[in-house]
N, C-alpha and C positions, 0 to 999 in steps of 0.2 A: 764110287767115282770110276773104279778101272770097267765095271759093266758098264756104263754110262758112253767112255772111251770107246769099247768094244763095239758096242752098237751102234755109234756114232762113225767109227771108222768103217765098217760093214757097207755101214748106207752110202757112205763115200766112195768106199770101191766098187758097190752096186752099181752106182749112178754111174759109175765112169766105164763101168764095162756094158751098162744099157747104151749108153750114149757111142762106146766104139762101137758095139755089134750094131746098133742102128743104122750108124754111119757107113759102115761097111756093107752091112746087109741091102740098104739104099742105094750104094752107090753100083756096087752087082746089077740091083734089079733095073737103072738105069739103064748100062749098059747092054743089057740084055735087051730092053725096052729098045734102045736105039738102032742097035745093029741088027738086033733077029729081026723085030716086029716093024723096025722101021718107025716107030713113032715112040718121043721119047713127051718121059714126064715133066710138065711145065713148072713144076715144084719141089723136085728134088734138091735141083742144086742149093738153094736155098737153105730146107732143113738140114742139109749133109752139112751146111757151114755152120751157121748154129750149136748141132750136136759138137762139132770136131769142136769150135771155139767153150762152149761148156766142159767138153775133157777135159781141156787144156787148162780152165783154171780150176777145175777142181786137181786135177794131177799136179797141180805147183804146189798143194797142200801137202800134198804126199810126198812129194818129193823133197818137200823140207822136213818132214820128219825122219825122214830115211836119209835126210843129206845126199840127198841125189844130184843138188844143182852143182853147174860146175861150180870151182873155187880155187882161188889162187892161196895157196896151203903155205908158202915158202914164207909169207908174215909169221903165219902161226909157229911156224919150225922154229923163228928166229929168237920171238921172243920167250921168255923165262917159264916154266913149267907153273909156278903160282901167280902168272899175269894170263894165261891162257883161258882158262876159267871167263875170267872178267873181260879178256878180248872178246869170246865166244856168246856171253849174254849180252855185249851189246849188241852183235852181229842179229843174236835173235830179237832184240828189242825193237831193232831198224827194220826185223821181216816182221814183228806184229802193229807197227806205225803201218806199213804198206798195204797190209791187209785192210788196215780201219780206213785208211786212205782210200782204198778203191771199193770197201764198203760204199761208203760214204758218199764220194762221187758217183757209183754208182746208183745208188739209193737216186740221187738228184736228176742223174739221167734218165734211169725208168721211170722217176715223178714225169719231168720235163717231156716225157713222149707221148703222156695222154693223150688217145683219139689218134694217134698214127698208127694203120696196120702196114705190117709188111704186103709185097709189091704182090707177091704167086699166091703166100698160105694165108695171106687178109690175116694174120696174127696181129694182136695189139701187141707194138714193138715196148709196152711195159712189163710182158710176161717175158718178153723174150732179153731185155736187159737186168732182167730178174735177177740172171745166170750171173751175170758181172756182182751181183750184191752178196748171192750165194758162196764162189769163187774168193771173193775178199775177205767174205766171212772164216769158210773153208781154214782159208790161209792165215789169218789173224790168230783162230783158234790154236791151230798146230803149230803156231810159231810162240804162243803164250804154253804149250806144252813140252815144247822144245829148252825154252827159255828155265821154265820151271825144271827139265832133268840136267840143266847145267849150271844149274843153283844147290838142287837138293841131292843127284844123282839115282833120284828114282823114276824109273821108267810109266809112262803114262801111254806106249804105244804099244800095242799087237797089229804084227805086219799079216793080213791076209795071201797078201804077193809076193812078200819078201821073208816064207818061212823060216829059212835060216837068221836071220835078224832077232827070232826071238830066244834062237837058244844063244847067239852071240850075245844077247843084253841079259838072260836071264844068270849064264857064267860069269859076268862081270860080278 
């Protein structure tokens, strides 16, 4: 299962770092396009939105494994040191309902688009809502992982990005 993890998480940080440097790389060649050569491309804007909006919810997955979103900490301070625990899985319970949530809706969404392409890339807008299915998924996953190391207190994550993360979880 932790190789499983590993290669799973890999492909997740892939994606998100094809999806910035694409975004970025595009948005340069833009740029470039517009102001040097004077003629800019009728399709960038477009994919640059797409890619940025695919980071974004693949990186919400991440971020809840890493505990990177904000959070209001001063409940958890308050209450009792053997209630914490059980505060904390359901906190992960309610991110793996929102994951399957926005599966789900999405799923329904990229159904419901059948036969629309987008306006510049004539993309079938069902590949491109794909991302929203992926992203929920993403998310559900790491939050059913999360939930599981604050059940069992073993670790189910290796941070590619967040080296120091593994030797902080591996000393616990």
């Amino acid at each position: 299962m932790k190789k499983f993890f590993k290669v799973f998480d890999m492909a997740v940080n892939l994606l998100m770092i094809a999806c910035s440097l694409g975004f970025v790389g595009l948005a340069f060649v833009q740029v470039i396009c517009r102001f040097v050569l004077n003629s800019s491309l009728t399709w960038s804007e477009e994919l640059c939105r797409y890619l940025f909006v695919e980071m974004v919810f693949l990186g919400a997955g991440v971020c809840v494994l890493e505990k990177k979103h904000a959070a209001v900490d001063i409940v958890i301070k308050l209450l009792p040191e053997k209630v914490r625990k059980y505060y904390q899985a359901v906190l992960d319970g309610i991110v793996v309902v929102t994951g399957i949530l926005i599966t789900y809706f999405g799923f329904k969404f990229a159904c419901g688009a059948v036969g629309q392409t987008s306006p510049a890339l004539r993309l079938p807008y069902q590949y491109i809502y794909s991302g929203i299915v992926l992203g929920g998924a993403v998310l559900a996953v790491d939050g059913l992982r999360n939930l599981y190391t604050t059940l069992t207190n073993r670790i189910t994550y290796h941070s590619y990005i967040n080296p120091e993360l593994n030797e902080k979880r591996e000393a616990e």
